[in-house]
C-alpha positions in Angstrom: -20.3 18.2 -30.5 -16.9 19.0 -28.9 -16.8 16.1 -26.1 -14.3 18.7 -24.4 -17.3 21.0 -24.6 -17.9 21.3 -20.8 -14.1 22.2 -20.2 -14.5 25.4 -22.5 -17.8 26.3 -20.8 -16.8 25.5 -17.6 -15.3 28.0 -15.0 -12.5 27.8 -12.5 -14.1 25.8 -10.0 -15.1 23.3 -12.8 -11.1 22.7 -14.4 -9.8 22.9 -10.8 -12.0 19.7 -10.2 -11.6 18.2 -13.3 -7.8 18.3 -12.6 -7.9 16.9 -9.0 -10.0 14.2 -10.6 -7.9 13.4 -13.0 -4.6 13.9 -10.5 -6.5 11.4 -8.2 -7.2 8.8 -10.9 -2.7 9.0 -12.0 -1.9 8.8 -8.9 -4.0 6.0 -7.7 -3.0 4.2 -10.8 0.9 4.3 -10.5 0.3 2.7 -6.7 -1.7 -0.5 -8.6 0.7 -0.7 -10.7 3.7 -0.6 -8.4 1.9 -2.9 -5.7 1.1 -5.5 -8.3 4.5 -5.7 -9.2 6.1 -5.6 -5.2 3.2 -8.0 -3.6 4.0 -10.6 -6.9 7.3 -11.2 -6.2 7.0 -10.5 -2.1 4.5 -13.0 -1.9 6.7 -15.7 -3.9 9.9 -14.7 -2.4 8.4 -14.8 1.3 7.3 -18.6 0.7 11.5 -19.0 -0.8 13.2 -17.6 1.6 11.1 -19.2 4.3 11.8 -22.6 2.9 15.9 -21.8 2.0 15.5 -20.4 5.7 15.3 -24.0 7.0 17.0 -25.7 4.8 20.1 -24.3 5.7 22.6 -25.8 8.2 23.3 -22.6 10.1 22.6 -18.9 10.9 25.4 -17.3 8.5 24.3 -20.1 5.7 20.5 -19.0 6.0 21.8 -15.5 5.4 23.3 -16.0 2.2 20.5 -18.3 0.9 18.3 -15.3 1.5 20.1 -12.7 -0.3 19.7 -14.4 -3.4 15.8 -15.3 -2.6 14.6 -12.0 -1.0 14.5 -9.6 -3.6 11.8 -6.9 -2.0 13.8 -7.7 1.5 11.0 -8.8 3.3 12.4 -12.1 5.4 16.3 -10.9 5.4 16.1 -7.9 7.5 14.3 -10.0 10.5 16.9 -12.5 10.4 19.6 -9.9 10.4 17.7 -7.7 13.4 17.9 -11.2 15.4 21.7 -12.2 14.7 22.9 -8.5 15.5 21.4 -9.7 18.9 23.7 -12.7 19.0 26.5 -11.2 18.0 26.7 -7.7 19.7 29.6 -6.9 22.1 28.6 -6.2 25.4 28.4 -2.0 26.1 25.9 -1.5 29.2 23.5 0.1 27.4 19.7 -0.3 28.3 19.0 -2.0 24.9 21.0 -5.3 26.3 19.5 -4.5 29.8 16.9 -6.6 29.4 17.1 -10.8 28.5 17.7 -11.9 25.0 14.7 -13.0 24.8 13.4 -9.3 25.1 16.3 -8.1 23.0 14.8 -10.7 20.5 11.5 -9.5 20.9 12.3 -5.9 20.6 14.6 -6.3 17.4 12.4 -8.5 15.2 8.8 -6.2 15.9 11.0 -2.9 14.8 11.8 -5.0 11.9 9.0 -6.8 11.5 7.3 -3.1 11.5 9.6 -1.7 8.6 8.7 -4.7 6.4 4.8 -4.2 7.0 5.6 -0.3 6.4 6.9 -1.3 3.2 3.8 -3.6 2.1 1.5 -1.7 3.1 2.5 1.8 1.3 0.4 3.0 -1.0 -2.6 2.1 0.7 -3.5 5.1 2.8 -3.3 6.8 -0.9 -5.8 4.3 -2.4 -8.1 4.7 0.5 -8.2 8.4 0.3 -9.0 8.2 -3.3 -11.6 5.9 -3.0 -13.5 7.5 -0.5 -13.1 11.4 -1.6 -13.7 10.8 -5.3 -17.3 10.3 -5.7 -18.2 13.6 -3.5 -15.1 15.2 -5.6 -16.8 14.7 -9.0 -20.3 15.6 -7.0 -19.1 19.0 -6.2 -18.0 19.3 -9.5 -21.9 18.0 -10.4 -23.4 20.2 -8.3 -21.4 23.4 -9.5 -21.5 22.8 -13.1 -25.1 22.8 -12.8 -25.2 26.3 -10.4 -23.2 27.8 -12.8 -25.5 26.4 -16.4 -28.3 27.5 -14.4 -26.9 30.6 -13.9 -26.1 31.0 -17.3 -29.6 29.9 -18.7 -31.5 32.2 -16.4 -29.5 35.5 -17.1 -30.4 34.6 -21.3 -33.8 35.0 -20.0 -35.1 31.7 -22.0 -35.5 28.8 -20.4 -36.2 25.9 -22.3 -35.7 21.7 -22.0 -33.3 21.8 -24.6 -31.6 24.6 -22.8 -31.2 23.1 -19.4 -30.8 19.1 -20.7 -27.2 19.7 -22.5 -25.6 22.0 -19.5 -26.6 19.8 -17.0 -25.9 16.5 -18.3 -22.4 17.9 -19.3 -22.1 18.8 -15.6 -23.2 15.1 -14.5 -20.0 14.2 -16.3 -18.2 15.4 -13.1 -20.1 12.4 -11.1 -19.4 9.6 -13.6 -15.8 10.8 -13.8 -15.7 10.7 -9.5 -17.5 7.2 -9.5 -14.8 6.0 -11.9 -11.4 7.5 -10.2 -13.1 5.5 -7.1 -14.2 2.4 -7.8 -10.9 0.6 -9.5 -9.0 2.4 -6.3 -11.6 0.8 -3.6 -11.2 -2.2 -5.3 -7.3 -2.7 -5.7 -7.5 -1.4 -1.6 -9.5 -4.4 -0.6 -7.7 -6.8 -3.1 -4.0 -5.9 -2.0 -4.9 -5.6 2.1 -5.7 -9.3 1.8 -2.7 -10.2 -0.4 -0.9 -8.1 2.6 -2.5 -9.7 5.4 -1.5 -13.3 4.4 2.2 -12.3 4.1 2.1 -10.7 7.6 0.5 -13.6 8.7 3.8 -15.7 7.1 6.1 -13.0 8.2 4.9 -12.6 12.2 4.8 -16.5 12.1 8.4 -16.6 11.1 9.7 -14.2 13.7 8.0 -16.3 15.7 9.7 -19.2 14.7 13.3 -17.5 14.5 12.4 -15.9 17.9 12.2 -19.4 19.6 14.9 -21.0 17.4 17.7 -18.2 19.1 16.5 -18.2 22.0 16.4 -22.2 22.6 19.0 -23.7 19.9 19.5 -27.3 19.2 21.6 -29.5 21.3 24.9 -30.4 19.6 25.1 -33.8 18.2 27.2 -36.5 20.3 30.8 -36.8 18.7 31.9 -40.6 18.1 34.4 -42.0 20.8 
């Protein structure tokens, strides 16, 4: 038999879920994909930069370091948000109204937010998928079986043989829900704990950088 059989017999209602389905199931797939590949190299690159961070002798050194290391841009802009404190000219304006240790404060969580932003894309989508899908492909289930029903009863002979093909074609639509869900519910939970740990790393090292500005190192005593 056709395995495309319960498209051709199927009615509007039926494609039209068959499509979202299958829209679901692409679109859910190009956000794995594209978060494997970001979270790989933002996860390696947040431990880098962290460590070139430190290693470097000054502020405008650290920079540079970074730019190499920080190819997804998730330590650079926090460092950049807190030296644009340290270097801005006086104007009067009420973002330096405050101390620098609020400017500080203020500058590195709107940074810190557009980093997170950027991890965490994709995974409203994923959520959505995984919990829609399954009643998705059931209201597909449920109407392909209204509408073989339908059909079977207006023949006038009703039979097992009848009623077994129509409605296990229509039971397709719940296997094809289950499986559009279950890889999306799982990459959801696998990437908001790889995205956790680097906002763990990242709100540790504004932290960090926050304290650093705000309480620099003594110079060292020059020899007489």
């Amino acid at each position: 038999m056709d395995p495309l059989h319960w498209w051709y017999q199927g009615d509007a209602v039926t494609q039209g879920t068959a499509l979202c389905l299958l829209a679901m199931s692409v679109a859910s797939w190009v956000v794995i994909v594209w978060k494997v590949w970001v979270l790989r190299r933002a996860a390696s690159d947040v431990t880098r930069c962290m460590a070139a961070f430190w290693q470097a002798p000054g502020l405008d050194a650290a920079r540079q370091a970074l730019a190499a290391f920080d190819r997804e841009a998730m330590v650079l802009p926090l460092v950049v948000a807190a030296d644009t404190v340290a270097q801005a000219p006086a104007t009067g304006t009420l973002a330096q109204a405050g101390s620098r240790g609020q400017q500080l404060t203020r500058v590195l969580r709107d940074a810190l937010h557009a980093v997170l932003g950027k991890l965490q894309f994709g995974q409203v989508l994923l959520a959505t998928v995984g919990s829609t899908a399954p009643f998705v492909g059931l209201l597909g289930t449920v109407w392909g079986i209204y509408h073989a029903l339908s059909a079977i009863a207006g023949a006038g002979q009703i039979s097992i043989d009848r009623v077994a093909g129509p409605v296990g074609e229509a039971l397709i639509m719940t296997a094809a829900g289950l499986a559009v869900a279950i890889p999306a519910v799982l990459a959801y939970n696998w990437f908001g704990r790889i995205v956790g740990r680097i906002e763990a790393d990242l709100e540790g090292f504004a932290l960090d950088l926050r304290e650093l500005l705000l309480d620099p190192a003594p110079a060292a005593p020059q020899a007489a």
